[in-house]
C-alpha positions in Angstrom: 69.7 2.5 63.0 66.4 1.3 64.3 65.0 2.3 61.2 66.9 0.4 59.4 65.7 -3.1 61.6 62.3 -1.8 60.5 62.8 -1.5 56.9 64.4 -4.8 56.2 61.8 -6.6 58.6 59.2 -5.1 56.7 60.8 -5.7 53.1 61.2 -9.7 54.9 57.3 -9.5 55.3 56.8 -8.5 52.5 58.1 -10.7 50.3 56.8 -13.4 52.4 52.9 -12.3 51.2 53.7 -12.2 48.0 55.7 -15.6 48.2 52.2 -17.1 50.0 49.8 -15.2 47.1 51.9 -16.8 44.7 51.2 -20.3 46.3 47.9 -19.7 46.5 47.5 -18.0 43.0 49.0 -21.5 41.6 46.6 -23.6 43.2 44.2 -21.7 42.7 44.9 -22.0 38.6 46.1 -25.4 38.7 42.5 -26.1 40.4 40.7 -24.2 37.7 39.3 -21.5 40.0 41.7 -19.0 38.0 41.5 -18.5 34.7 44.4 -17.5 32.6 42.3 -16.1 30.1 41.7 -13.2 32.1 44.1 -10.5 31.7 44.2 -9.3 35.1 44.7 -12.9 36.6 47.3 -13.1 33.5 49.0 -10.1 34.8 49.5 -11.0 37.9 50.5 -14.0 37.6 53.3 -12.8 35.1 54.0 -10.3 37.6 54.4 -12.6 40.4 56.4 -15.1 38.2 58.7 -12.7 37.0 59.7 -11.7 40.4 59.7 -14.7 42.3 61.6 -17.1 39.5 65.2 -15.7 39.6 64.7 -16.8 43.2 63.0 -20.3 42.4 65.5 -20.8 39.8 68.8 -21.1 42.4 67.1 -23.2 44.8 65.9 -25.1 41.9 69.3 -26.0 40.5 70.2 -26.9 44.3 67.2 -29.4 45.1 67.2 -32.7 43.6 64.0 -33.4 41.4 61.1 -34.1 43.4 58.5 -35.8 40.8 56.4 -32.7 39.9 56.9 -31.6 43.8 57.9 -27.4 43.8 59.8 -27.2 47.4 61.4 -23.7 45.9 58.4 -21.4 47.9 59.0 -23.3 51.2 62.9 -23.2 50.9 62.4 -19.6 51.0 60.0 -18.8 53.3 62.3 -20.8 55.6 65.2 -18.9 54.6 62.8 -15.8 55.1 62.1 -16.8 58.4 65.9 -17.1 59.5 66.4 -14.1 58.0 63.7 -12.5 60.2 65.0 -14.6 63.4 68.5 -13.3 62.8 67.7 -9.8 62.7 65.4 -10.2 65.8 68.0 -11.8 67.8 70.4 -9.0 67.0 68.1 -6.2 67.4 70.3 -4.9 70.0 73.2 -3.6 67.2 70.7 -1.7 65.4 68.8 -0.3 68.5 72.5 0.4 69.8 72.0 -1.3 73.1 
């Protein structure tokens, strides 16, 4: 079982850098550092869109409109965070204490 704690924490972090590149990535092209014009910046940016926006989407529906103002990523990277609090707190049931 304690390898089980391990493997969702780490799926957690994971998807918490790739939430954060994706931040950066669209500030990064909404700042014209990035270029879409490149394929591999077009790539993974698709990439990162296509994974992330099924996500983005519910929380989307949920939030009132915000002007222009995306609070999807930090909705869930607090939800994320929880997550990882939750499992931490009850560390016990998979280390079988």
């Amino acid at each position: 079982m304690q390898s089980l704690f391990q493997i969702l924490n780490m799926i957690l972090s994971i998807a918490v850098f790739v939430i954060v590149a994706h931040v950066i990535m669209s500030w990064l092209i909404n700042f014209q550092i990035l270029n879409l014009r490149q394929p591999i910046v077009a790539s993974i940016w698709e990439g990162l869109n296509r994974l992330l926006e099924p996500v983005y989407s519910r929380i989307r529906s949920i939030l009132p409109p915000m002007g222009g103002l995306d609070l999807a990523p930090l909705i869930t990277l607090v939800g994320i965070y929880a997550l990882q609090i939750i499992l931490r707190n009850n560390a016990g049931f998979f280390y079988g204490y």
